[in-house]
Structure formats: C-alpha cells, structure tokens
TIFIZA-196417 format. One record per residue: residue in one letter; z, y, x of N, C-alpha, C in turn. Coordinates in steps of 0.001 Angstrom, whole numbers, padded with zeros to 6 digits, always signed. Layout:
REM residues N
AZYXZYXZYX/...
***
This chain:
REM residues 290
X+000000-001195+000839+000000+000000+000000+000000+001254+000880/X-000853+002469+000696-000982+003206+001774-000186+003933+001372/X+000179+004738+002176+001383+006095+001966+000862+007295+001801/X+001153+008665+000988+001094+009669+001173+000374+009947+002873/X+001151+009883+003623+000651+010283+004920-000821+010090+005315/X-000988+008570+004902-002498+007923+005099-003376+008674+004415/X-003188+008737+003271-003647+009507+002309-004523+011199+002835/X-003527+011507+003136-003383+012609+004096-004448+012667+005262/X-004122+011849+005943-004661+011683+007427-006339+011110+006940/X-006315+010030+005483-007741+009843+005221-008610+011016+004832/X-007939+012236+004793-008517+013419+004242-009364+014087+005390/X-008914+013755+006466-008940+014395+007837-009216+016074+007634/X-007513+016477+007714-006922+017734+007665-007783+018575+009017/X-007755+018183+010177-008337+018794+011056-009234+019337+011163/X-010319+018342+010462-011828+019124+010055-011996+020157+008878/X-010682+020129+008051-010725+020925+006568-011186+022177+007059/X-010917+023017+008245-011815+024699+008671-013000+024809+008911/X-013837+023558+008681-015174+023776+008392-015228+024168+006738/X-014581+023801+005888-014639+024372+004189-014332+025818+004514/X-012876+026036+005246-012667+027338+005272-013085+028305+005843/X-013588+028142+006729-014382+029183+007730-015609+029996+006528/X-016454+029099+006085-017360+029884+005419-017218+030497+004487/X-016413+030590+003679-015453+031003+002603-014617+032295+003194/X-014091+032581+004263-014187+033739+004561-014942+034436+004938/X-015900+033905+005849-016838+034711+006474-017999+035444+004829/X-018256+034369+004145-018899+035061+002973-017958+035716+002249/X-016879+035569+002054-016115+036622+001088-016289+038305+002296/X-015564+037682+003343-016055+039196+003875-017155+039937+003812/X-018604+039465+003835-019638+039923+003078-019943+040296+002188/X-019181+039851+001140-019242+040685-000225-018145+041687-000119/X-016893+042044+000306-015806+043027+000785-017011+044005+001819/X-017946+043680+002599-018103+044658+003190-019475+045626+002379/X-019740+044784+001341-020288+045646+000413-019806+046317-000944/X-018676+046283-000648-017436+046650-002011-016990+045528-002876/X-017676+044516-002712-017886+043505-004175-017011+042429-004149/X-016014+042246-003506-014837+041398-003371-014314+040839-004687/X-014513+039446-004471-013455+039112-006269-012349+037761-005799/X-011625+038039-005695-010562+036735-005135-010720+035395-006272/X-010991+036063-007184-011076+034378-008183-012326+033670-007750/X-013057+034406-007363-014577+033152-007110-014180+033294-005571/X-013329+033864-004926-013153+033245-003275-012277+032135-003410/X-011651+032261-004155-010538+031014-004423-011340+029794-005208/X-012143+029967-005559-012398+028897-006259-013878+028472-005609/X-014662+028817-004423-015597+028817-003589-014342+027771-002566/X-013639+028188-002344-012249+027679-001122-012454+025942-001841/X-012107+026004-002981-011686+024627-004071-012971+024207-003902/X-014179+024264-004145-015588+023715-003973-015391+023144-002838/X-015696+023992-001568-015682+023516-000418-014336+022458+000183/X-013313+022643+000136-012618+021951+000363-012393+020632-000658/X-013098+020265-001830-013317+019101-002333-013517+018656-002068/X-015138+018897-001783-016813+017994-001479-016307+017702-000438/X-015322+018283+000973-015476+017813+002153-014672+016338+002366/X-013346+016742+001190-012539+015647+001188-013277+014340+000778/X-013771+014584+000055-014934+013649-000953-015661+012980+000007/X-016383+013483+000753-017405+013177+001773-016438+012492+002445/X-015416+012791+003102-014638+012218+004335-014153+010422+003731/X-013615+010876+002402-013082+009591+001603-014219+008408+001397/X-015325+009299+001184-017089+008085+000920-017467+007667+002131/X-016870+008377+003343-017474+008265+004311-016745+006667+004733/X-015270+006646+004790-014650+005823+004889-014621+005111+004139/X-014787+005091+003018-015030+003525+002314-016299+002946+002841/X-017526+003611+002819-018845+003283+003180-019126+002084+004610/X-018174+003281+005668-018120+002823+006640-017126+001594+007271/X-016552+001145+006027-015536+000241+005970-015956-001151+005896/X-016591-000848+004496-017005-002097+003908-017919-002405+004510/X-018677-001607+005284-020120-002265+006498-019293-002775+007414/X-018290-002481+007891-017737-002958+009122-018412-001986+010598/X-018913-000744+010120-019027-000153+011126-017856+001476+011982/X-016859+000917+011261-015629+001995+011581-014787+000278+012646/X-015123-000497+012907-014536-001773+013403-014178-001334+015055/X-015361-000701+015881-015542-000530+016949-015133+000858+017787/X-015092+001434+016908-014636+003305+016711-013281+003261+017774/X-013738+004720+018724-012674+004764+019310-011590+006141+018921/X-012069+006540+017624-011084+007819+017397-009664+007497+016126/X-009602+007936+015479-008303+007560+014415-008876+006413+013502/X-008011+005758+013379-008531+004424+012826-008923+005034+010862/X-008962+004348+010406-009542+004527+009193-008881+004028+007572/X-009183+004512+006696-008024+003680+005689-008438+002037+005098/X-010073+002160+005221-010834+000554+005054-010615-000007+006190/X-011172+000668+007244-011124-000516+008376-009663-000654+008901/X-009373-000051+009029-007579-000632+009082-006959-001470+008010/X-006836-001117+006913-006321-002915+006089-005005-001460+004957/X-005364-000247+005543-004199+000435+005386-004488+000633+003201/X-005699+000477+003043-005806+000912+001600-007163+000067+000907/X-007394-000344-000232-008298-000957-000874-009686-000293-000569/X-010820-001049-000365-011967-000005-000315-012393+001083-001940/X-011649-000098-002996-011978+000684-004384-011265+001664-004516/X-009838+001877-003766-008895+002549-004336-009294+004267-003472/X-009989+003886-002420-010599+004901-001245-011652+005406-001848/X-013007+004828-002443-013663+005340-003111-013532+005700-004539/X-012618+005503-004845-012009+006417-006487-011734+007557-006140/X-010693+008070-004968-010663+009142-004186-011365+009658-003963/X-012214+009208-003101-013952+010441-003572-014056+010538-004680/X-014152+009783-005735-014830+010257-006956-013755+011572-007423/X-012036+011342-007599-011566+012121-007761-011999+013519-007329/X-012221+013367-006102-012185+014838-005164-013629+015402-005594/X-014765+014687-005682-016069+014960-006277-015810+015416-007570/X-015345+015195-008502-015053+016221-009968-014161+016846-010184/X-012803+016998-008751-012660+018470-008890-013732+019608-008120/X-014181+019049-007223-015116+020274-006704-016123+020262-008002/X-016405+019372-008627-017312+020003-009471-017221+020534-010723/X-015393+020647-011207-015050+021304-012260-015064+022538-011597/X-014629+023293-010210-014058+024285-009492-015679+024772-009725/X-016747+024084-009472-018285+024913-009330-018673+025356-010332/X-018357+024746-011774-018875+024985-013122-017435+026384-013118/X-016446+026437-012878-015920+027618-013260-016493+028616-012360/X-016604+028127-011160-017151+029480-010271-018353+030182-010628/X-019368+029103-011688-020739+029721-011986-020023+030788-013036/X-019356+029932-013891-019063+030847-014959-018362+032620-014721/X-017635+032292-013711-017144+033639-013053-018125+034436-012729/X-019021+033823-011768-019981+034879-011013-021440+035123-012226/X-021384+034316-012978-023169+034436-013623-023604+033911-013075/X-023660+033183-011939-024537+032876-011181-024605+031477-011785/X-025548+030504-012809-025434+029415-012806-026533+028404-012608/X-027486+029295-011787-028351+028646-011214-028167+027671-009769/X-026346+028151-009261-025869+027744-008235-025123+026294-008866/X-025672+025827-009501-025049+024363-010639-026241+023680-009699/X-026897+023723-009855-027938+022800-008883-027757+022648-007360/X-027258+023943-006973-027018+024108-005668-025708+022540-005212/X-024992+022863-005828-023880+022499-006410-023863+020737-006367/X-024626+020425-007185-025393+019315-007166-025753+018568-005975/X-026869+019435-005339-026924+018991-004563-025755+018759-003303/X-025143+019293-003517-023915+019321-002335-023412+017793-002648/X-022660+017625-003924-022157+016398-004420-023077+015619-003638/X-024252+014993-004076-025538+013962-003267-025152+013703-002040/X-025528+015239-001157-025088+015102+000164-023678+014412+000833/X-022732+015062+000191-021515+014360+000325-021446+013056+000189/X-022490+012441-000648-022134+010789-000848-023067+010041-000521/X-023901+010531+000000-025277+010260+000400-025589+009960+002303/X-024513+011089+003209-024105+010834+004539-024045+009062+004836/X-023383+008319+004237-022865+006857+004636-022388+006331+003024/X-022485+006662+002016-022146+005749+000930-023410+005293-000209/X-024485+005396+000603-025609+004671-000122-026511+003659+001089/X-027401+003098-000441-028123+002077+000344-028998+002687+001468/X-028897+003900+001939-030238+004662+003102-029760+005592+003210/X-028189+005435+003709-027574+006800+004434-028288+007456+005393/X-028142+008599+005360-029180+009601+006555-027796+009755+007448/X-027013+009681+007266-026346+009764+008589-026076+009000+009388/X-026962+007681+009022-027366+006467+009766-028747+006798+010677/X-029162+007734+010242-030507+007806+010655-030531+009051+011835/X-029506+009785+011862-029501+010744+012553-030136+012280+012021/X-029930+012569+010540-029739+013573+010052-028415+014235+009938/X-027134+013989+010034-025813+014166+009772-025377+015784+010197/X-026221+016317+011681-025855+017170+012229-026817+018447+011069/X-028053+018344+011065-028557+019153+010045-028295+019253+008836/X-027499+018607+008148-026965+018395+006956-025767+019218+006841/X-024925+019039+008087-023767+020102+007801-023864+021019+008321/X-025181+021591+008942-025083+022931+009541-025653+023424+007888/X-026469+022837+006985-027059+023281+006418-026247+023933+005085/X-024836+022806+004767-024173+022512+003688-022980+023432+004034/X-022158+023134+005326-021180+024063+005827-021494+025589+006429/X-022953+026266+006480-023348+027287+007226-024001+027813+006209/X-025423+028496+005738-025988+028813+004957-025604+028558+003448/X-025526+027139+002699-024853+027015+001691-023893+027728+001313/X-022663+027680+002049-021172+027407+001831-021095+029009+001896/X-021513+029684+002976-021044+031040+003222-022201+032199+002445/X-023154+032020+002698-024188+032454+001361-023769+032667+000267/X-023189+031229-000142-023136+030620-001873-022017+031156-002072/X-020883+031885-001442-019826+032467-001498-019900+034085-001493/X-020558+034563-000877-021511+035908-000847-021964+036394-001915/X-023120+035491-002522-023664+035539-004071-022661+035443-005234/X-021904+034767-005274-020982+034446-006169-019969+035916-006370/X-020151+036335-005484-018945+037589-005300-020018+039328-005145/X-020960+039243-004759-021712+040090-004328-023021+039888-005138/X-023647+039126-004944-024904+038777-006052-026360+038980-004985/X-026035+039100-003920-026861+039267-002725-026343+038931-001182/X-027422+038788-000822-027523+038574+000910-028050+039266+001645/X-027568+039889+002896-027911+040668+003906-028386+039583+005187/X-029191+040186+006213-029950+039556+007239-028609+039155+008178/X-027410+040041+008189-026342+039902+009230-025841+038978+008565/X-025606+038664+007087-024926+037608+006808-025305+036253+007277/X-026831+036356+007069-027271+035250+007373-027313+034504+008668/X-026845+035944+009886-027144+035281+010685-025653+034414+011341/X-024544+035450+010620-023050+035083+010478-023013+033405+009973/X-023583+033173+008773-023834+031803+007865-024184+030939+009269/X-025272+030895+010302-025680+030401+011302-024729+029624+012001/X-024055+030622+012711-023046+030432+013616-021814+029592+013001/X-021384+030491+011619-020432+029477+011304-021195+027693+011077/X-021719+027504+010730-022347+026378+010504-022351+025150+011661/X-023268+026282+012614-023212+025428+014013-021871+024983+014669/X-020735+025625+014239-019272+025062+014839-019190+024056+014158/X-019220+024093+012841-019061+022861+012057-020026+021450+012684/X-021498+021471+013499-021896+020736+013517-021913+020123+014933/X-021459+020941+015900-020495+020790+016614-019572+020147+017002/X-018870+019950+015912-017494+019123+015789-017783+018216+015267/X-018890+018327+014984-019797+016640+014318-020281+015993+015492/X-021041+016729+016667-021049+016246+017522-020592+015917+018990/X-018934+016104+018781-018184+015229+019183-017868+014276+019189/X-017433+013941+017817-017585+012689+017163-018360+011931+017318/X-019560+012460+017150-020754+011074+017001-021106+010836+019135/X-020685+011491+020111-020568+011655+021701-019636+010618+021694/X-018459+010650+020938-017583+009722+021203-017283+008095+020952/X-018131+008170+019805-018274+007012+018986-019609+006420+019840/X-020199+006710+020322-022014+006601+020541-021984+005272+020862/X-021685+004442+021544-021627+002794+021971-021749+002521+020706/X-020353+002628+020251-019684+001733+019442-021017+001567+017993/X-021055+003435+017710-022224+003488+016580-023855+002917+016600/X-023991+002796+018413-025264+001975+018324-025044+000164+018491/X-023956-000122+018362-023788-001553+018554-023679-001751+016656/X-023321-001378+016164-022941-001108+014680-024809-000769+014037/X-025385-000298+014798-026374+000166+014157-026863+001160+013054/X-025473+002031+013841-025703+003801+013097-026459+004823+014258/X-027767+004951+013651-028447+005761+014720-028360+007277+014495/X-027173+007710+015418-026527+009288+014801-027712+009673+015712/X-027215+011296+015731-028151+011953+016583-027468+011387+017979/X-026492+011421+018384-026512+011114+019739-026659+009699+020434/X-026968+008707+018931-027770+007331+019597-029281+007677+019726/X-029449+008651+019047-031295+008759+018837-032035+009693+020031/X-031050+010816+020614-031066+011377+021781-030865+010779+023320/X-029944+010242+023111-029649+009729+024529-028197+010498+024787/X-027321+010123+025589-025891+010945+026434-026375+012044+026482/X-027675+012215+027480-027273+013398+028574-027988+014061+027512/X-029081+014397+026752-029736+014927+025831-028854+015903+025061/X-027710+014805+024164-026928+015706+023123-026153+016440+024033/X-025648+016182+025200-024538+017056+025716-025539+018449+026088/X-026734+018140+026125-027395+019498+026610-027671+020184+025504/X-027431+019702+024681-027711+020697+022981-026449+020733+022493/X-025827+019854+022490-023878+020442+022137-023443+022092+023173/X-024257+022055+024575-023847+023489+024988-024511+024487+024007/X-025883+024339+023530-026489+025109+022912-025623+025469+021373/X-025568+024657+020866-024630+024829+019618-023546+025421+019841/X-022473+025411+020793-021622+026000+020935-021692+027918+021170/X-022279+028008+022034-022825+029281+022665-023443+030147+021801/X-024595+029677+020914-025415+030119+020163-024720+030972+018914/X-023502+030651+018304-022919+031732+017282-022731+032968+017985/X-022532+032445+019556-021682+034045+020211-022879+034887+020340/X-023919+034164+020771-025102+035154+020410-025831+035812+019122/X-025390+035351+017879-025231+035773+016565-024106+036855+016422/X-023066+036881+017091-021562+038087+016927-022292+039171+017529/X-023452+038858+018650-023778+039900+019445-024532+040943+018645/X-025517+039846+018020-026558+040609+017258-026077+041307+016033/X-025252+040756+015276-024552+041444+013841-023796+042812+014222/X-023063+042516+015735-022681+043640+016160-023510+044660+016156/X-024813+045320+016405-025496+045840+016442-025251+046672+014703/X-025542+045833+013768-025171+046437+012452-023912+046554+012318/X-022611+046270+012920-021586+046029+011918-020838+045550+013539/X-020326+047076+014347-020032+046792+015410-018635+045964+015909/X-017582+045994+014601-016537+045416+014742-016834+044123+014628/X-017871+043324+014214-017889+042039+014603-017823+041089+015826/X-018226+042448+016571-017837+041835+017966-016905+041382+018211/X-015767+041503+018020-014772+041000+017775-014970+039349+017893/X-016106+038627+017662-015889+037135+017223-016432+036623+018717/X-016762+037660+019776-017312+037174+020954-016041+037273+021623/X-014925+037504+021355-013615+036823+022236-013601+035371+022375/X-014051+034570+021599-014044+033126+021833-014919+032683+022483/X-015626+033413+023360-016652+032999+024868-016096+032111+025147/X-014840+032662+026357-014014+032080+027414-013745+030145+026747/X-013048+030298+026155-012882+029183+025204-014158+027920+025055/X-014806+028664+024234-016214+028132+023892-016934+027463+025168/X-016795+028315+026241-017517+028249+027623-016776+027057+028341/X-015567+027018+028259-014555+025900+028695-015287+024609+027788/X-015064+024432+026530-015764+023108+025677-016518+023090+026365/X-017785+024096+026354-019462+023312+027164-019206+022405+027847/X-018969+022983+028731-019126+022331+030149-017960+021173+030303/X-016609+020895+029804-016230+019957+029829-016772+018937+029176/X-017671+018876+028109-018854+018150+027700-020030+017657+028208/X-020669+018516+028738-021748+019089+029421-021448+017760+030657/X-020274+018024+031557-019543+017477+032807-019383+015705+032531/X-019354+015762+031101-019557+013678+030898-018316+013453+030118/X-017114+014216+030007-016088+013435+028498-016735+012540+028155/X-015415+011784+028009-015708+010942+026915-014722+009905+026647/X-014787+008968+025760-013904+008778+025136-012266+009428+024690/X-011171+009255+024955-009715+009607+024576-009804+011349+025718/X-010827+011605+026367-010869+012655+026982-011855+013799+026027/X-012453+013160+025186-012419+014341+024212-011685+014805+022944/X-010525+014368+023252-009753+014083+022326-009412+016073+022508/X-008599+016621+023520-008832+018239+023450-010046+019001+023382/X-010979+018533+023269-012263+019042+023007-012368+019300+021486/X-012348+018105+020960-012018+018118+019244-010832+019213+018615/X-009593+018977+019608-008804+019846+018994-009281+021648+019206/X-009807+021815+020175-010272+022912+020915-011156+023584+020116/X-011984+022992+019173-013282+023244+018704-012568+023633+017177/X-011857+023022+017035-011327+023331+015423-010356+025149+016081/X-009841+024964+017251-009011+026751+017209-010195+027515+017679/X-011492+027146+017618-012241+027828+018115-013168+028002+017158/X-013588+027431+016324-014434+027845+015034-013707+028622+014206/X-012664+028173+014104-011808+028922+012916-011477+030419+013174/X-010937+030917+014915-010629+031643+015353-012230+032715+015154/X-013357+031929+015833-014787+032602+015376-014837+032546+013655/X-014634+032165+012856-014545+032838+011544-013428+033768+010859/X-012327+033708+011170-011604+034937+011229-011874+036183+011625/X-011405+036071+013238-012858+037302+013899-014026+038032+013542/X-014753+036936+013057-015890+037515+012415-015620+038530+011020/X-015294+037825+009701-015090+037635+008881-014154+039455+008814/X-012919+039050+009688-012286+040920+009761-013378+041595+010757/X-014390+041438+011192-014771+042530+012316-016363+042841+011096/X-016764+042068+010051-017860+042415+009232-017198+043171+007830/X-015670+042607+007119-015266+043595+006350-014653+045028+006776/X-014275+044804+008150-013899+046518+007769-014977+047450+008855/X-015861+047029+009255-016647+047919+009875-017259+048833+008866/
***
C-alpha cells in the first residue's frame, strides 16, 4: 500500500517549476500591459500543474507495465518498484487529467477565450500520449520538442491571452527560453537514463543522437534563454535581470558538456530546477515593472 509520501514523490515535486515558471512569466506579460487578473493566473497555475502531474503519473504507469523503468538509474518509480498498483497509478492520472481540465473549462470561461478548449485538449493527448499509448513519441525521440512546445509557448502564451487577450514579440521570445529550461531538465534525464533506455528500447533523443551529440545541444539549450533576456532587454530593459543566471547556467554546461553521468548528475538536475525557476522569476519581475 503506498503512502502519502510515495504519492508525493510519484508526482515528482522537483520538476513541478516547469508548470510554474510559465505562469509567471505570462502573467507578467499581461501586468506589463495593465491587464493582470489573478483568477485566470491562478487557475492557468491549476492547468499547468495538473497535466504535469498527470503526465508524470501516465508516465509511470506506462513505463511500468512495459518494464522499461526496470533498468533506470534515477528515483525508482511507483510501478516498477512494487510500491503501488499499476491501476491505482493510472487512475491518478486520470484524476489529475480532469482536474486540469475542469481548471481549463473555468479558465476559458473567465477569460472568453474558449477557443483555448482545444488548445487544452490537446495538452491532455500530449500528456498521455509521451509513454501511455500504443506509439508513444517519447519512445521515438520527440519528448524534448513536446515540452519545449507545451511548457514554453503554450503554457506562457496561453497564460498571456487568458489575462491580456494578446501577444507581444518579447513575450514570445520570453515563452522560448522558459521552455528550453524545461527541456533541459528533460535532457538530463534522458543523458542519464541513455543505456538503460536503449537496452529497454526507448529511443529518446539522446539514444537517437549519440552521448557526445546531446551534450553538445544540452549546452545550447541552456545558454540560449540568456540570449533571449538579452534581446527582450532591449524592449523592456529590466529584464535583464534574468541574465544573472549565466554564471550558474555556464557551470551546468560544461559539467555536462565534460561527460556526467550517472549519480553525478544528480546536482546538475537539482541545479537546473534553481536555475530555471530563478530565470523565470527574474524575468517575469524585470518584464512587469519595466
């Protein structure tokens, strides 16, 4: 019988500042055009932080019942550990999937916006679609474009509109960056797992690349928002502000970059979560009050 804690830990709390990051960074976008509404930021927060739980919970049943979480060298899992039923794990997604999607039908209703019901939609799919169907793409090595796409542009956009009813070019390029941390921290994970996921026969991006390949595009992903803080700065100079997390950022590269791996990217992971989050804060106050 699993415990609260498991429960917990099956949620994987650590990654939850990929929901939150974009959720500020787009609420500050609509604040820096006057149009701030805390009920659709709060309830943009509840969307995003559903679907992710949702996803994380499908992910782990999915990856359970294949027997490909067996070989994994990061936190064990609630299927493949013995710690919880695979049905009782995927009811949990379903749970967490219709509250994010009661939280989206109120958020349309708040904003007018209810053409974002499809948007919406599609998010749900994605979320269950990563590893809990018969032709998961995150078997295939789509996983990283999926959450730059779902956690970056979607998430912080779709939070923008909802509150503002428009998008600016700086937002978008803000949406970017946050995104790429999120996918980022995806590809750690999949750096770390990489044996194990090609013996299993999950071809992430970093079985489909090669080692040295992804570590040379994990620097790029990392780096690349700070060159987005640069450019927004230009419109909206207090954003600069989000290029304090160089130093930081510059440290991950290259300890990546240098060959980590296994239980040695274990501060890399943690590093990347005070470092996205810290780049969406930053951002987020340096685009509302400029």
């Amino acid at each position: 019988m699993p415990t609260s804690r498991d429960w917990i830990d099956g949620a994987r709390p650590r990654t939850l500042w990929t929901s939150i990051a974009p959720v500020l960074v787009g609420t500050a976008a609509a604040a820096q055009l006057g149009l701030f509404s805390p009920v659709a930021a709060l309830l943009a927060l509840v969307v995003g932080l559903a679907l992710q739980i949702a996803s994380n919970y499908a992910n782990d049943y999915a990856d359970g019942v294949r027997g490909t979480d067996m070989n994994r060298i990061g936190p064990s899992r609630l299927v493949a550990s013995g710690r919880a039923r695979p049905s009782a794990v995927k009811r949990a997604a379903i749970i967490a999937s219709a509250t994010g999607g009661v939280a989206g039908v109120l958020l349309c209703l708040v904003s007018g916006q209810w053409w974002l019901l499809i948007v919406g939609a599609l998010a749900v799919v994605a979320a269950w679609a990563y590893t809990a169907t018969a032709n998961p793409y995150g078997y295939k090595g789509w996983g990283e474009l999926m959450v730059w796409v779902f956690f970056g542009p979607v998430a912080t956009l779709g939070t923008m509109v909802t509150q503002a009813g428009t998008v600016t070019w700086w937002a978008i390029v803000a949406a970017t960056g946050v995104g790429l941390y999120a996918v980022a921290l995806l590809m750690v994970n999949n750096i770390r797992d990489r044996d194990g996921d090609e013996l299993a026969g999950k071809r992430t991006l970093a079985v489909r690349l090669g080692n040295r390949n992804t570590r040379r595009l994990f620097v790029g992903v990392v780096i690349f928002p700070i060159i987005g803080a640069l450019v927004i700065g230009l419109a909206l100079p207090w954003a600069l502000l989000a290029a304090l997390v160089t130093l930081p950022a510059v440290l991950v590269a290259v300890t990546v970059s240098l060959g980590a791996s296994g239980i040695a990217l274990k501060p890399v992971f943690i590093g990347l979560g005070g470092i996205g989050m810290a780049y969406a804060l930053l951002l987020a106050f340096g685009i509302a009050v400029s």
